[in-house]
Backbone bond lengths (Angstrom), bond angles and torsions (degrees), N, CA, C in turn:
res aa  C-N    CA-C-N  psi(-1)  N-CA   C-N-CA  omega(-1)  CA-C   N-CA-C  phi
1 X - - - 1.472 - - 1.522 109.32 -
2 X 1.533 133.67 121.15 1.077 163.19 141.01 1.887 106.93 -20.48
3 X 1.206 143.21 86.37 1.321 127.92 147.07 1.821 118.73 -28.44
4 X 1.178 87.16 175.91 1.303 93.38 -170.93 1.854 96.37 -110.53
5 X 1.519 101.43 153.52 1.682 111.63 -160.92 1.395 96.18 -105.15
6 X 1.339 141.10 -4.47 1.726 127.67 -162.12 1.329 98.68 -162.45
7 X 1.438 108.31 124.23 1.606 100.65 169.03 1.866 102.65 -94.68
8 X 1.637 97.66 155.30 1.297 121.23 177.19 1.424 114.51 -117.09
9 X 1.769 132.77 123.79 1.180 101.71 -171.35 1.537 89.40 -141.21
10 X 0.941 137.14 166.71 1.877 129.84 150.78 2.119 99.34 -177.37
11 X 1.581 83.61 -166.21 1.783 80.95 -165.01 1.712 111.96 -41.60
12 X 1.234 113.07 -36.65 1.729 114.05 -137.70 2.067 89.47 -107.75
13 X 1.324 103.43 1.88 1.699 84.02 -158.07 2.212 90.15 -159.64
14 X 0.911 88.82 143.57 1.714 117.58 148.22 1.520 132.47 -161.24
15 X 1.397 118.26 149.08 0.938 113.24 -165.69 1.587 116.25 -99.09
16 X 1.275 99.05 -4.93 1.424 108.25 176.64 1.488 107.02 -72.62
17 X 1.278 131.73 36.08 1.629 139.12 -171.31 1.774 81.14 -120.35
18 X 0.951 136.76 -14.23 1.504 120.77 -146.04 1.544 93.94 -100.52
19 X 1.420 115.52 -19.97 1.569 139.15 -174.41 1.977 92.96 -38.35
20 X 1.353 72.43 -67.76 1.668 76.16 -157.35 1.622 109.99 -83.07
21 X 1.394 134.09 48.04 1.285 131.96 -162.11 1.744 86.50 -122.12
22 X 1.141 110.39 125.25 1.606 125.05 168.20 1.778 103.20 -82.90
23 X 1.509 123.41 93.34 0.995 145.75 172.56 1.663 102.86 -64.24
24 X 1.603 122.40 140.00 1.709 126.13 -150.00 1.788 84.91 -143.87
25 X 1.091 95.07 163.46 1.442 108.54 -175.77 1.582 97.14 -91.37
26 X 1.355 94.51 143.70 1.730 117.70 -172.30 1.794 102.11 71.53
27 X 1.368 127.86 0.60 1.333 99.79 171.52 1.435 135.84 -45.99
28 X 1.243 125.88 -166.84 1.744 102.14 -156.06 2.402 80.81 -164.63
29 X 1.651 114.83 102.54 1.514 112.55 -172.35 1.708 79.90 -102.14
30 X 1.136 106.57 132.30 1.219 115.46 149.01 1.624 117.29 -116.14
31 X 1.599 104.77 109.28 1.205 133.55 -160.42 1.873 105.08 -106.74
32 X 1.311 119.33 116.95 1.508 108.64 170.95 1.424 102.50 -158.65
33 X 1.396 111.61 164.98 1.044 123.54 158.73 1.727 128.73 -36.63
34 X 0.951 165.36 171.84 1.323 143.45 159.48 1.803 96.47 -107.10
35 X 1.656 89.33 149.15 1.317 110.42 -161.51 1.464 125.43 61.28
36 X 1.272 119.82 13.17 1.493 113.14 150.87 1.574 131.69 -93.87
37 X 1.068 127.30 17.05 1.466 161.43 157.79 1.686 113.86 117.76
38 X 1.630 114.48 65.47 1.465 116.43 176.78 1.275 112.26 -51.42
39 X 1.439 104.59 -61.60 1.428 118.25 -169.13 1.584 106.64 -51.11
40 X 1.303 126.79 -56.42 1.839 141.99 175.93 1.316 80.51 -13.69
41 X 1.476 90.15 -89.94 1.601 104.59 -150.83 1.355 124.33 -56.92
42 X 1.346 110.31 -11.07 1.782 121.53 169.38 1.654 99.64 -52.83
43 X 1.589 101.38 -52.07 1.680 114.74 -160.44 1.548 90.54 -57.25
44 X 1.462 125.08 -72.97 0.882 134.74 -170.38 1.464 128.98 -20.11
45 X 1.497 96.58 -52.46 1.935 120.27 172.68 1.063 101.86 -53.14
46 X 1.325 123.02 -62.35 1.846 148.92 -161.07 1.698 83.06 -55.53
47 X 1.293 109.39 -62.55 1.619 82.02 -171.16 1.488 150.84 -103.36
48 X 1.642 76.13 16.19 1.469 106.94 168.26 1.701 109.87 -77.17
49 X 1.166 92.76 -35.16 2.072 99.64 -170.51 1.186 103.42 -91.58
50 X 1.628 124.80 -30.29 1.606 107.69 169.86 1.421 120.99 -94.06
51 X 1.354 111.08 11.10 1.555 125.64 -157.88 1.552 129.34 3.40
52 X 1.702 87.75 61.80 1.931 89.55 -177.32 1.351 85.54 -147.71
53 X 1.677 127.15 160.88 1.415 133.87 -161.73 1.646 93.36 -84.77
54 X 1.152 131.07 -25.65 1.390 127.21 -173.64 1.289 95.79 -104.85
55 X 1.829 97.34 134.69 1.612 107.71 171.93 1.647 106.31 -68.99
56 X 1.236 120.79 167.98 1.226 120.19 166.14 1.854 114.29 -71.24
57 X 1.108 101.09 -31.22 1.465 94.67 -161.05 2.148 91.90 -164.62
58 X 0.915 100.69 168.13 2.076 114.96 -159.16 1.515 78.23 -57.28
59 X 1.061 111.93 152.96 1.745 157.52 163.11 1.686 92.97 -36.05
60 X 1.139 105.06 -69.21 1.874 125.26 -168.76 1.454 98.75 -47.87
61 X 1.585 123.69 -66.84 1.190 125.17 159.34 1.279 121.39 2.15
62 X 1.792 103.43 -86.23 1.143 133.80 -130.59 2.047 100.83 -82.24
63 X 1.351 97.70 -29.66 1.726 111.22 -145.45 1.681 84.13 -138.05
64 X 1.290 132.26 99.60 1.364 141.62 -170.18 1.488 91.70 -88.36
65 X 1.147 109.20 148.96 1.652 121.72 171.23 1.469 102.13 -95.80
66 X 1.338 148.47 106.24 1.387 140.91 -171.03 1.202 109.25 -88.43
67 X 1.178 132.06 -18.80 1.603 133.75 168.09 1.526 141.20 -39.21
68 X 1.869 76.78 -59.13 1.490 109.19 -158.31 1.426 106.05 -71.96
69 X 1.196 116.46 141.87 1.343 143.96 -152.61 1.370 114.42 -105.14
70 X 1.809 119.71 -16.79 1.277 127.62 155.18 1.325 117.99 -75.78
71 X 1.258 133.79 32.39 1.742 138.41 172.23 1.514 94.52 -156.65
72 X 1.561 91.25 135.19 1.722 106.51 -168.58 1.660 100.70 -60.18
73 X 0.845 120.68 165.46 1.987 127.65 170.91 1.159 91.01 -70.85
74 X 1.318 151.54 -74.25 1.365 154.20 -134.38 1.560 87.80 -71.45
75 X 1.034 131.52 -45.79 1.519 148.08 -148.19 1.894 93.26 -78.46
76 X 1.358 99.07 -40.62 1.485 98.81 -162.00 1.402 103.29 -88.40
77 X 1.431 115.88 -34.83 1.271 133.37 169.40 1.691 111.98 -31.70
78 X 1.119 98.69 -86.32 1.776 117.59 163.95 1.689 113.93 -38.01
79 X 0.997 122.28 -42.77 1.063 112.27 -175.39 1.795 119.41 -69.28
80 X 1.604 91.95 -30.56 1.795 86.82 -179.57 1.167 97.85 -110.44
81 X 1.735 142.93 33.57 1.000 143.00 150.79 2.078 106.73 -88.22
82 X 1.353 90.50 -13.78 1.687 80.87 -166.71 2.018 96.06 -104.85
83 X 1.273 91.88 -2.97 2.124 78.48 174.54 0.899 125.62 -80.68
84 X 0.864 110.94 98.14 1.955 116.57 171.17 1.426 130.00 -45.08
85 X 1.330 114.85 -19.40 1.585 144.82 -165.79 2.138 93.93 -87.53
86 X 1.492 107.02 158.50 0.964 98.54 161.10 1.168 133.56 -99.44
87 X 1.664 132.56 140.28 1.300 146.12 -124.43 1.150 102.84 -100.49
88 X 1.412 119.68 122.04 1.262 129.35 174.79 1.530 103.86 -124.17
89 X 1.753 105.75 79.00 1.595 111.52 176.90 1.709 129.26 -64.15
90 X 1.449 128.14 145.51 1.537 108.73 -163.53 1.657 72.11 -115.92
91 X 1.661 96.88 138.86 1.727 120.78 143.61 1.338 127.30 -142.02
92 X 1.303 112.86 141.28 1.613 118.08 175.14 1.976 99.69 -91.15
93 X 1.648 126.48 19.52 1.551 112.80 158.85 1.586 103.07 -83.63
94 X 1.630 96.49 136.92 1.471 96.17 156.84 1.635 139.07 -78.08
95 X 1.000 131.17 164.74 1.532 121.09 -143.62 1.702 122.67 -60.64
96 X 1.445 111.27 -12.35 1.386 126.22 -173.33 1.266 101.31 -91.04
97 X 1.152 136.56 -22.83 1.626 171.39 179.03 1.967 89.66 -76.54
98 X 1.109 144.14 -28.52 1.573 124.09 -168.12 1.577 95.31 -137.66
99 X 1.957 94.42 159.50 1.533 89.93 -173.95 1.473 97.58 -72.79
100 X 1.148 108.45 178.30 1.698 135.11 -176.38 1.361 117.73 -126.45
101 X 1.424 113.79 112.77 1.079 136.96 -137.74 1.988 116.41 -142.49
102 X 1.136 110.56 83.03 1.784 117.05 179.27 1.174 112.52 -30.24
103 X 1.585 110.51 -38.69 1.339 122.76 172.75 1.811 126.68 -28.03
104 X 1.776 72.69 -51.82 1.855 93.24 -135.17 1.452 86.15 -102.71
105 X 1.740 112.29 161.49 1.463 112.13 174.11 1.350 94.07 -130.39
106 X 1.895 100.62 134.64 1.193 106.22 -177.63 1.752 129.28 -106.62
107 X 1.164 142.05 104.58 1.151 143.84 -163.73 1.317 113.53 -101.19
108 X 1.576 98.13 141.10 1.823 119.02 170.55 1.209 109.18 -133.12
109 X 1.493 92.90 -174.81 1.552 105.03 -174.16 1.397 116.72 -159.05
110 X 1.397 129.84 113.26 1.521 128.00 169.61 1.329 115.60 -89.50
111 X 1.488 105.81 169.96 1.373 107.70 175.81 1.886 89.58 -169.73
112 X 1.348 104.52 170.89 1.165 141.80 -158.99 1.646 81.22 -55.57
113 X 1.463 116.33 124.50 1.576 103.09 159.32 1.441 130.16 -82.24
114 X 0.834 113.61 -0.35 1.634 131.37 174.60 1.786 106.74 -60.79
115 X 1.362 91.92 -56.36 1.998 104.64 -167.84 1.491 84.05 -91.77
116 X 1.262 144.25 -4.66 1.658 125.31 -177.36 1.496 85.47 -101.64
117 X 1.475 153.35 2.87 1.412 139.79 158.44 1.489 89.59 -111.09
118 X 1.101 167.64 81.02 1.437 163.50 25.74 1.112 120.05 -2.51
119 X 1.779 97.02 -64.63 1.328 112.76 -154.49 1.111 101.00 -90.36
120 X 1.738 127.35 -6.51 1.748 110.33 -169.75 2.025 97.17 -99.57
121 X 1.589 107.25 8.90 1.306 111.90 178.09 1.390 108.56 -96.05
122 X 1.309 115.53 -32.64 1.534 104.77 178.75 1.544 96.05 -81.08
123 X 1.418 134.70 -33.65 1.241 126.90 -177.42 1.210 106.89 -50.24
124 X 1.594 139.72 -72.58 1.209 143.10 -140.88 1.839 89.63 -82.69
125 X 1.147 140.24 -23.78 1.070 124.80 170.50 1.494 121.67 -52.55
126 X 1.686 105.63 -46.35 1.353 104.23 -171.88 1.175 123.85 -77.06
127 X 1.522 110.17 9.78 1.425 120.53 -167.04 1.458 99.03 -83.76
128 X 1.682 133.55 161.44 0.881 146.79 157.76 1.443 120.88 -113.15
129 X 1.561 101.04 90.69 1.621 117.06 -176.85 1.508 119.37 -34.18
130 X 1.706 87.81 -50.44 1.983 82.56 -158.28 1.656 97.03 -67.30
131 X 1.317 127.78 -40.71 1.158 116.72 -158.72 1.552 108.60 -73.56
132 X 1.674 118.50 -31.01 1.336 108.14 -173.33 2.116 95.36 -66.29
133 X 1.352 107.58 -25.54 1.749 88.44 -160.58 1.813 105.63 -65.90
134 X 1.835 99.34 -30.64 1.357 88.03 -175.34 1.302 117.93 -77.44
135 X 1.240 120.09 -4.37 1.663 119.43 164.38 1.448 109.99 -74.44
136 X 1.117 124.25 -31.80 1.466 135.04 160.28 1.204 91.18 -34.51
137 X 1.185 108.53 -94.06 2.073 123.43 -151.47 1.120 118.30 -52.58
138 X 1.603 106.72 -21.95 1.320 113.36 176.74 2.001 110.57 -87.02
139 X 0.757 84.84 -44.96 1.781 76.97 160.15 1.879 127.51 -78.65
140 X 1.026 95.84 -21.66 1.289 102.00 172.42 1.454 123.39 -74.35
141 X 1.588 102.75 -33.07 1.478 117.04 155.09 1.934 87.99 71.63
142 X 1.748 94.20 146.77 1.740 103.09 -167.52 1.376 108.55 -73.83
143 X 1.321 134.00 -3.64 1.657 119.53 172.68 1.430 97.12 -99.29
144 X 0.889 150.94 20.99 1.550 142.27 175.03 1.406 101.76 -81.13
145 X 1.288 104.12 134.55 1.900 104.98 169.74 1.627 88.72 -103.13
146 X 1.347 81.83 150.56 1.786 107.87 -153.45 1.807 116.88 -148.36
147 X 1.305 117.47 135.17 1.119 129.95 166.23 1.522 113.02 -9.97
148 X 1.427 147.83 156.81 1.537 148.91 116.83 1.099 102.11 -64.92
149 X 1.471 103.35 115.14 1.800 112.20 166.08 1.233 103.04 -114.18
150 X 1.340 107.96 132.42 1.123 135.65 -171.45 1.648 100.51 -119.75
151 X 1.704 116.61 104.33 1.726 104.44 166.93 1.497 110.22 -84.97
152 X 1.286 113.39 126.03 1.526 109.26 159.74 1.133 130.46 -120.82
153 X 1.620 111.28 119.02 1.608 116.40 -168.57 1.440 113.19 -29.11
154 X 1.467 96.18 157.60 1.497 97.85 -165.13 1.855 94.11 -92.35
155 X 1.124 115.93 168.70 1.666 120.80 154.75 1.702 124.86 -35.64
156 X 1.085 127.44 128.47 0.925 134.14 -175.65 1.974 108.39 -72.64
157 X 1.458 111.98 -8.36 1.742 88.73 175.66 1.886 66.44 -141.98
158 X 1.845 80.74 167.82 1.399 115.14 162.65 1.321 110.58 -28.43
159 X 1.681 110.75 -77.37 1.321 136.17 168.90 1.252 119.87 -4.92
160 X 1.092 95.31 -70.20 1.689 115.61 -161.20 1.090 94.58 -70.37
161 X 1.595 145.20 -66.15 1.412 156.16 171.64 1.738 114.68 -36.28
162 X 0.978 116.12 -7.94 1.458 117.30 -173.60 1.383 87.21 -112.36
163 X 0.967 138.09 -69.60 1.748 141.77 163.29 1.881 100.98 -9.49
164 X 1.671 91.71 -68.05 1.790 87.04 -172.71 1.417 107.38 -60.53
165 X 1.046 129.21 -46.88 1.910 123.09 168.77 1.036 113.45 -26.52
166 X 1.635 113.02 -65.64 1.729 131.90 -174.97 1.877 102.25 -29.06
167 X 1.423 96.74 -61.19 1.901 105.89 -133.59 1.726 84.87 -116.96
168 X 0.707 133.06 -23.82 1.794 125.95 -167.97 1.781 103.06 -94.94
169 X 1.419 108.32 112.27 1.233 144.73 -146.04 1.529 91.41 -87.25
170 X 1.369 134.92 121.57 1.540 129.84 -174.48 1.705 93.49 -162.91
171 X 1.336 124.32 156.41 0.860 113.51 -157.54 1.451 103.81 -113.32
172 X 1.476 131.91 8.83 1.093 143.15 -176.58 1.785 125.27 -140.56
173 X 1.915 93.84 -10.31 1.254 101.65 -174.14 1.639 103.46 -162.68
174 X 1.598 93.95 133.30 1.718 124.79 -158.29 1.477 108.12 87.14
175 X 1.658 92.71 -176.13 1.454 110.99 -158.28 1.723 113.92 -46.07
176 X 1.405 102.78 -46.80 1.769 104.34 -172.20 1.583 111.44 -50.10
177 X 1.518 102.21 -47.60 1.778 119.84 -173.98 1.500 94.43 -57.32
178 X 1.297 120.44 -34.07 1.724 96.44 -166.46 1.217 113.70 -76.77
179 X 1.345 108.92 -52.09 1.757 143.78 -177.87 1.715 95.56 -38.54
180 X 1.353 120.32 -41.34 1.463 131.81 -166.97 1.559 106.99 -87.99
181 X 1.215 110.05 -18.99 1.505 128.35 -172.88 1.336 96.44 -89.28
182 X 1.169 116.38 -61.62 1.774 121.04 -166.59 1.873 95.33 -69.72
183 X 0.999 101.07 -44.20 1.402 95.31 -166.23 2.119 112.86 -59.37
184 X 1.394 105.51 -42.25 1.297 97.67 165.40 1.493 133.87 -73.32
185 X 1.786 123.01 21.90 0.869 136.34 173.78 1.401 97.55 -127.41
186 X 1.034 134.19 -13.01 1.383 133.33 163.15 1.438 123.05 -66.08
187 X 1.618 103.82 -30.94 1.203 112.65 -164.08 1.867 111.69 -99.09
188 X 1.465 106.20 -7.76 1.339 124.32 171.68 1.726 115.86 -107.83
189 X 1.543 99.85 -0.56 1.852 88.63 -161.65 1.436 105.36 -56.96
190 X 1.648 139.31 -38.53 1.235 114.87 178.29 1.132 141.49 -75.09
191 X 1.802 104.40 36.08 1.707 120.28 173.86 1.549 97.24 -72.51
192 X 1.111 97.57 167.53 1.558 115.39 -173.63 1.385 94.85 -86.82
193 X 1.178 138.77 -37.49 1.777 149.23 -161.65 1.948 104.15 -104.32
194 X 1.607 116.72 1.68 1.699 104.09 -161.28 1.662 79.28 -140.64
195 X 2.088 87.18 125.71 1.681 106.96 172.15 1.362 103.55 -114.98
196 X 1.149 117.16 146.02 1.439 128.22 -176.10 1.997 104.43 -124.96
197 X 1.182 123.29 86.99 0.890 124.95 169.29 2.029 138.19 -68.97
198 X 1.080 112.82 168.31 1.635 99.66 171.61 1.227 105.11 -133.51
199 X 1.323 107.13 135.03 1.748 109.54 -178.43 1.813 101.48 -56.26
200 X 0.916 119.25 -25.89 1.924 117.48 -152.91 1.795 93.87 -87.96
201 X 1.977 102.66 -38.10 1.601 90.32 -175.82 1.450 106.09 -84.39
202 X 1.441 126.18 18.17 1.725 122.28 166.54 1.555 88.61 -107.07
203 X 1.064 173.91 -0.23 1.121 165.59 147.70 2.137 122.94 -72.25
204 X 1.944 93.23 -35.73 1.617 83.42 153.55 1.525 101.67 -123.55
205 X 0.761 107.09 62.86 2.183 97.14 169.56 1.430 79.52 168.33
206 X 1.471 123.08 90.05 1.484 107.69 149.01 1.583 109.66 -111.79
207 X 1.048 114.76 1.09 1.400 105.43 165.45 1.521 110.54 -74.69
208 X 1.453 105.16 -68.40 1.966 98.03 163.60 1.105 161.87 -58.27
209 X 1.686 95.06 12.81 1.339 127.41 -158.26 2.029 89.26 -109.51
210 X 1.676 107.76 -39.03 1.100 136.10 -158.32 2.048 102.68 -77.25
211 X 1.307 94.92 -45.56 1.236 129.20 -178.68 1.767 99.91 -42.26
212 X 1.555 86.80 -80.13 1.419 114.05 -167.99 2.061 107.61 -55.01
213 X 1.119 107.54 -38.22 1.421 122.72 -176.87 1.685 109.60 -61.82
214 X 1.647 102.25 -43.26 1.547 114.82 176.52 1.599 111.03 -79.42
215 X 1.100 95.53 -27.34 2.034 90.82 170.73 1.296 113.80 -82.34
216 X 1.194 121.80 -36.35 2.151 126.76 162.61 1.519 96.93 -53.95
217 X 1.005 129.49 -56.59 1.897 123.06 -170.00 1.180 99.65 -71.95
218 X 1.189 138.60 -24.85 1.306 141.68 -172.33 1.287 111.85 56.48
219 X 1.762 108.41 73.48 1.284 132.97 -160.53 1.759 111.58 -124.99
220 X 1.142 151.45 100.91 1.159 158.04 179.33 1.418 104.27 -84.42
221 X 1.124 103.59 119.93 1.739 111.41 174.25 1.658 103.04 -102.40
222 X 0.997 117.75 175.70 1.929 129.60 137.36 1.140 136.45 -100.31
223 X 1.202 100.42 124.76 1.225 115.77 -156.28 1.897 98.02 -37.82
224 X 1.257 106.28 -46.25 1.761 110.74 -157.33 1.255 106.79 -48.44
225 X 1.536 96.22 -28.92 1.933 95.19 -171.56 1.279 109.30 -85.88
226 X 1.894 123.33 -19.00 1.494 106.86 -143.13 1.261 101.80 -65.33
227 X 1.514 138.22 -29.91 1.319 133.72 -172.23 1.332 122.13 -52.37
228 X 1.166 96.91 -47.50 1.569 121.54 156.82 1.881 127.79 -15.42
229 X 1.206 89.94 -64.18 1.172 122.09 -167.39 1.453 127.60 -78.05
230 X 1.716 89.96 -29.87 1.565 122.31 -176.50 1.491 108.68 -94.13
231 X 1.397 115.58 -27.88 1.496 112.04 158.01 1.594 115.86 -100.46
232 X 1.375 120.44 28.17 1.282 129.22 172.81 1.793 99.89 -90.41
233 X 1.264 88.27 -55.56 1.494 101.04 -171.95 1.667 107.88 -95.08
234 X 1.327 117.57 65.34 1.542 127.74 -172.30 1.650 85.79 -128.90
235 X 1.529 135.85 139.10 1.376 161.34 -131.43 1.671 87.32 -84.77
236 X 1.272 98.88 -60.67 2.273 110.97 163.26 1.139 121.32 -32.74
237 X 1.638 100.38 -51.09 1.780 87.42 -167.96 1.667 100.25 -96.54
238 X 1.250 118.20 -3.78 1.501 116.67 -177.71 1.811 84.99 -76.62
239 X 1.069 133.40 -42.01 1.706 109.39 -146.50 1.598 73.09 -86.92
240 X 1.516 150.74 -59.95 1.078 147.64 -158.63 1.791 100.88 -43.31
241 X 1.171 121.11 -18.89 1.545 109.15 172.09 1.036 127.70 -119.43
242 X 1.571 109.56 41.68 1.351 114.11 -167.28 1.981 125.83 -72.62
243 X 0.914 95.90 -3.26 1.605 125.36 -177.08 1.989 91.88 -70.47
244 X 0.752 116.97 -48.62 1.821 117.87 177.20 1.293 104.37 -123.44
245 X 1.532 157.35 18.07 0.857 127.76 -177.29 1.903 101.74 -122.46
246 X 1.812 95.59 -24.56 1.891 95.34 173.11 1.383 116.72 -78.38
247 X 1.208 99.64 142.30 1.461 109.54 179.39 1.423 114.76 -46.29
248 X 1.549 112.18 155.20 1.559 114.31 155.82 1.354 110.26 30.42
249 X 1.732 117.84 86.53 1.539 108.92 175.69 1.659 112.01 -88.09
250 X 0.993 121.24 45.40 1.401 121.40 -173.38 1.313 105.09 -119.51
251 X 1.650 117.32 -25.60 1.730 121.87 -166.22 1.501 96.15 -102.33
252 X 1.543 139.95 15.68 1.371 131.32 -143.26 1.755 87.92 -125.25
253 X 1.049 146.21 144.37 1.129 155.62 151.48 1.856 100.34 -71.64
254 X 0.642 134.06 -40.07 1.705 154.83 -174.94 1.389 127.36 -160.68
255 X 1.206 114.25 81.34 1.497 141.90 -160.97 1.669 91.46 -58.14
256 X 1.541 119.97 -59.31 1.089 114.65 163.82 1.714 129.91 -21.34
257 X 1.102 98.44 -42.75 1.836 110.77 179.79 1.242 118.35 -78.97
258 X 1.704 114.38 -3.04 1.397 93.81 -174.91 1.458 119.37 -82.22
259 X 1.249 116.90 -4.49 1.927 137.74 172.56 1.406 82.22 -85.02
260 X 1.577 125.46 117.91 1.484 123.77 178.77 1.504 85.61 -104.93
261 X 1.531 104.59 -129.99 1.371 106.29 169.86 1.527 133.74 -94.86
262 X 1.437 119.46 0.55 1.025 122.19 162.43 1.840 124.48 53.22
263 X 1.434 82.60 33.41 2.000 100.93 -162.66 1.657 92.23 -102.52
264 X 1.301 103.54 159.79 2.001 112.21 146.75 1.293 108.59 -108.98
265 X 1.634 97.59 153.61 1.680 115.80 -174.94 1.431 107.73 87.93
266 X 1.482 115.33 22.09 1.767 108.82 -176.79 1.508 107.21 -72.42
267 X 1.454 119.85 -10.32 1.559 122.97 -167.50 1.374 93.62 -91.75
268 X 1.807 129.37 -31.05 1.386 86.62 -179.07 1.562 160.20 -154.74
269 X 1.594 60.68 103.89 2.207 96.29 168.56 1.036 104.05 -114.77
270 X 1.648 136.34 0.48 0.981 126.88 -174.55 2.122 118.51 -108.98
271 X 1.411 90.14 -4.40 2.012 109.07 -158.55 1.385 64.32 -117.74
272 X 1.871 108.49 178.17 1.335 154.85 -145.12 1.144 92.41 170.78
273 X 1.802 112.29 148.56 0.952 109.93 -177.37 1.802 120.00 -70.21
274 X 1.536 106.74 -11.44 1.558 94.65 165.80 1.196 109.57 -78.05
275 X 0.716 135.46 -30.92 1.440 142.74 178.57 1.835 116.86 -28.21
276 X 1.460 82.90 -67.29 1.703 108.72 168.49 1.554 122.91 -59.34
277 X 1.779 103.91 -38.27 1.186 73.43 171.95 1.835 130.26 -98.70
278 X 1.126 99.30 16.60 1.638 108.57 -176.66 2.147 87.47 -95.90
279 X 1.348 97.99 -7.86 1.949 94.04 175.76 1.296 108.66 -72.43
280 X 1.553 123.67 -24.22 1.183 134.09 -133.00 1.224 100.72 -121.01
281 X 1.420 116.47 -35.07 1.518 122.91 173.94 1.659 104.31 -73.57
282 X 1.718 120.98 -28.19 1.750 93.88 -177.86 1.602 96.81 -101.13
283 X 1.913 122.23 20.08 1.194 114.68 177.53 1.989 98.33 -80.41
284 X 1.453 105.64 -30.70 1.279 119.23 -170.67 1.351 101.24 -79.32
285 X 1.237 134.19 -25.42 1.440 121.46 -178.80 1.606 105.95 -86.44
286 X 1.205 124.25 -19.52 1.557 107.63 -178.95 1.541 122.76 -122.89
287 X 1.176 107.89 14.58 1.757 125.13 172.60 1.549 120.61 -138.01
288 X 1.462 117.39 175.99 1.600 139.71 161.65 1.352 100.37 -66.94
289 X 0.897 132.83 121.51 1.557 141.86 99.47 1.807 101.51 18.38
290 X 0.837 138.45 -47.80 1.392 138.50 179.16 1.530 113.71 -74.71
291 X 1.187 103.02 -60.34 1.250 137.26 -174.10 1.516 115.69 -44.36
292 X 1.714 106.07 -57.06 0.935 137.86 160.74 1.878 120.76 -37.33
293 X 1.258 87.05 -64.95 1.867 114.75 -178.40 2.171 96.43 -74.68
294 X 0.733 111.44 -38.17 1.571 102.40 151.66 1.426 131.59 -55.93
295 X 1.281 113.84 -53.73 1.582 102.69 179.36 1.548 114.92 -84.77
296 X 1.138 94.53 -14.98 2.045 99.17 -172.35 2.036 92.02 -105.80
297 X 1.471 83.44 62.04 2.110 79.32 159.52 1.492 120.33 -35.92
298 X 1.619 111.90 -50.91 1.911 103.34 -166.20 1.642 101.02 -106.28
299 X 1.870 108.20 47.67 1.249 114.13 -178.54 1.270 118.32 61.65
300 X 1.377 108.43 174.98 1.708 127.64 -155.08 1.571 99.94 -145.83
């Protein structure tokens, strides 16, 4: 097993939690950017590994976030020491960021960066700060040496807030963090153990998208159910179960909202064509040319 080369740390996440995680054969990291469909593909695993349209039990349960910094370590520890089921772990570290493991198969997911700074604006709205920090502190417990968090109001329009995504340099959150995220799964996808998904080819091919994902896990379904399963995990019936399937309903102002719209092209009513092209000039300063022409299907 491979250590990990870069630590990642900020309010909601560190990766130095992953230290102490006893990694099992066939585990299953689902690693992404946030807001390029983490949660999807959580569902997806969940019902690939239990192969029935109903989870057994809430999403949160099932698919531990190992990062997150609002659940004590000891707390998180125990929890994926006691599943018997196979582990389909959720993280927002990118892959240089977790140990590396023959074992384990690691999955991501890109998507259009345009609608992943949309969508990480209606996200962070619906969030409820004070309560996620005091779940923080309370897991963090008062001898922990700990981050300076600093909240700073967000932008007063849409506009402006998609701008700060664009160009404000963070190492876990906005455009650079993703681009850096996708890109170290770009640069491994022809491991035998590393999937690199696209939000747009689970939106038209999720059955073959579904297919292909269950033959990498080396997962056999039946046939009787797969239909099943494939309209379980359709964008509709995911927001229709949002009551067990969104994360952490305690940090959500409207847990319901966290399935927004889950569309492409949400940016544009929001870009002009200058707009785009000053998008395009910091798309060129922090990626491939390939890379690039991958996540932006109807171009960049």
């Amino acid at each position: 097993m491979a250590a990990p080369t870069a630590r990642y740390q900020n309010v909601f996440m560190d990766n130095a939690r992953w230290d102490r995680v006893e990694l099992r054969e066939g585990d299953i990291v689902v690693s992404t950017p946030a807001k390029c469909g983490t949660t999807w593909t959580q569902i997806i695993c969940g019902l690939l590994v239990f192969g029935q349209p109903e989870l057994p039990r809430p999403l949160d349960d099932l698919s531990i976030w190992v990062d997150a910094s609002f659940r004590s370590e000891e707390d998180t520890l125990a929890l994926l020491a006691a599943q018997g089921h196979r582990r389909f772990m959720k993280s927002h570290t990118p892959l240089d960021g977790l140990p590396r493991d023959e074992r384990v198969t690691y999955i991501s997911i890109g998507r259009d960066p345009r609608d992943v700074g949309i969508s990480a604006d209606h996200h962070f709205a619906n969030m409820d700060m004070e309560k996620l920090m005091r779940l923080r502190a309370n897991a963090l417990g008062p001898d922990t040496v700990d981050l300076e968090v600093t909240m700073t109001p967000p932008a007063p329009t849409r506009y402006e807030r998609f701008w700060n995504w664009v160009e404000t340099d963070d190492n876990l959150i906005g455009l650079d963090a993703m681009l850096r995220h996708v890109e170290g799964f770009w640069e491994r996808r022809d491991d035998p153990n590393v999937v690199l998904l696209h939000f747009d080819d689970l939106k038209t091919d999720l059955d073959g998208q579904m297919r292909a994902l269950a033959a990498t896990l080396g997962i056999t379904v039946n046939e009787a159910v797969w239909p099943e399963l494939v309209r379980a995990a359709t964008f509709d019936e995911v927001r229709g179960r949002a009551a067990t399937l969104a994360p952490e309903n305690t940090i959500w102002k409207d847990r319901a909202a966290f399935f927004n719209k889950g569309t492409t092209g949400q940016w544009k009513d929001l870009l002009d064509d200058a707009d785009l092209e000053r998008y395009r000039a910091r798309i060129a300063e922090l990626t491939t040319p390939e890379i690039a022409a991958w996540l932006h299907r109807d171009g960049v």
